[in-house]
C-alpha positions, 0 to 999 in steps of 0.5 A: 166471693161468689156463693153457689146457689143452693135450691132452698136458699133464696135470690142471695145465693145467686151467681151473678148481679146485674152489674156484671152484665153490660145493661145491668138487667135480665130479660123477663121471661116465664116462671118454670112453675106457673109460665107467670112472666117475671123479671129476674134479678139474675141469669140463674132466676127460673121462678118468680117466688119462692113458693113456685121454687119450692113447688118445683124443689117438692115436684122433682123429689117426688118424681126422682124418689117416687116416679110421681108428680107433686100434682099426682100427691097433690091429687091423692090428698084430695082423693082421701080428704086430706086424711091418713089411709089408714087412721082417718086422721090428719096426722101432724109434722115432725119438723117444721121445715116438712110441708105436710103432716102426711107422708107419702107411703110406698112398697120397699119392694117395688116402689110403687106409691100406696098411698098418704099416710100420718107418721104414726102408721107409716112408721108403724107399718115399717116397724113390721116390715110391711109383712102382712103375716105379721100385720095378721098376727097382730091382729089376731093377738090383739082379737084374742088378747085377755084383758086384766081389769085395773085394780084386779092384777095377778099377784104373783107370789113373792120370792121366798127368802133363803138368807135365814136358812141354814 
């Protein structure tokens, strides 16, 4: 059976082995990654390690989905000392599979890249719709909200009973 290979898999998804081929080994060449020069264990080998496959996996998502580079990202984290742009936190992976515990925020309508953002305010800015109207309503409530202190909530009056009535 021959098994395709899918970019996050490893080598055992590789199309073909040295034994179909007449001298049984591939031809070293240079990682599309890093350039380090390798030995592949089969003609569809284009990275030494995984961790360059994966680094190259990341590059192109970014450039197909965001039009900028995993260096670019790589660049911005530093850039905001690897904290969120907005909460100053390091914010935390949902899954284990991600990669980092910032993601890449963008404008929904140009597509333009803004910044790294925790999940928290990523989400947060979603959930209002990236209006800054109603960012500003927001604030404004919570500069103007009163508070109730604890202990001292208005007791509202209990509802009057008619069952008994006639």
């Amino acid at each position: 059976m021959i098994r395709i290979r899918n970019g996050n898999h490893g080598e055992e998804g590789f199309t073909a082995s040295p034994n179909k081929y007449p001298n049984k080994v591939f031809k070293d060449k240079s990682c599309r990654q890093c350039g380090e020069v390798f030995s592949p264990v089969g003609p569809s080998h284009h990275y030494c390690s995984d961790s360059c496959r994966d680094k190259a996996s990341t590059n192109n998502y970014y450039i197909k989905n965001y039009g900028v580079s995993l260096g670019e990202v790589e660049e911005m984290f530093l850039e905001q000392g690897g904290k969120c742009a907005i909460c100053k936190q390091e914010g935390f992976k949902m899954r284990d599979v991600h990669k980092s515990s910032l993601n890449l925020d963008h404008c929904h309508d140009t597509g333009l890249v803004r910044g790294l953002l925790c999940h928290n305010c990523n989400r947060a800015l979603g959930l209002l719709k990236d209006d800054k109207n109603i960012l500003s309503n927001a604030i404004e409530y919570l500069e103007g909200a009163t508070t109730i202190p604890k202990g001292s909530r208005v007791k509202w009056p209990e509802a009057h009973d008619t069952s008994d009535e006639e």
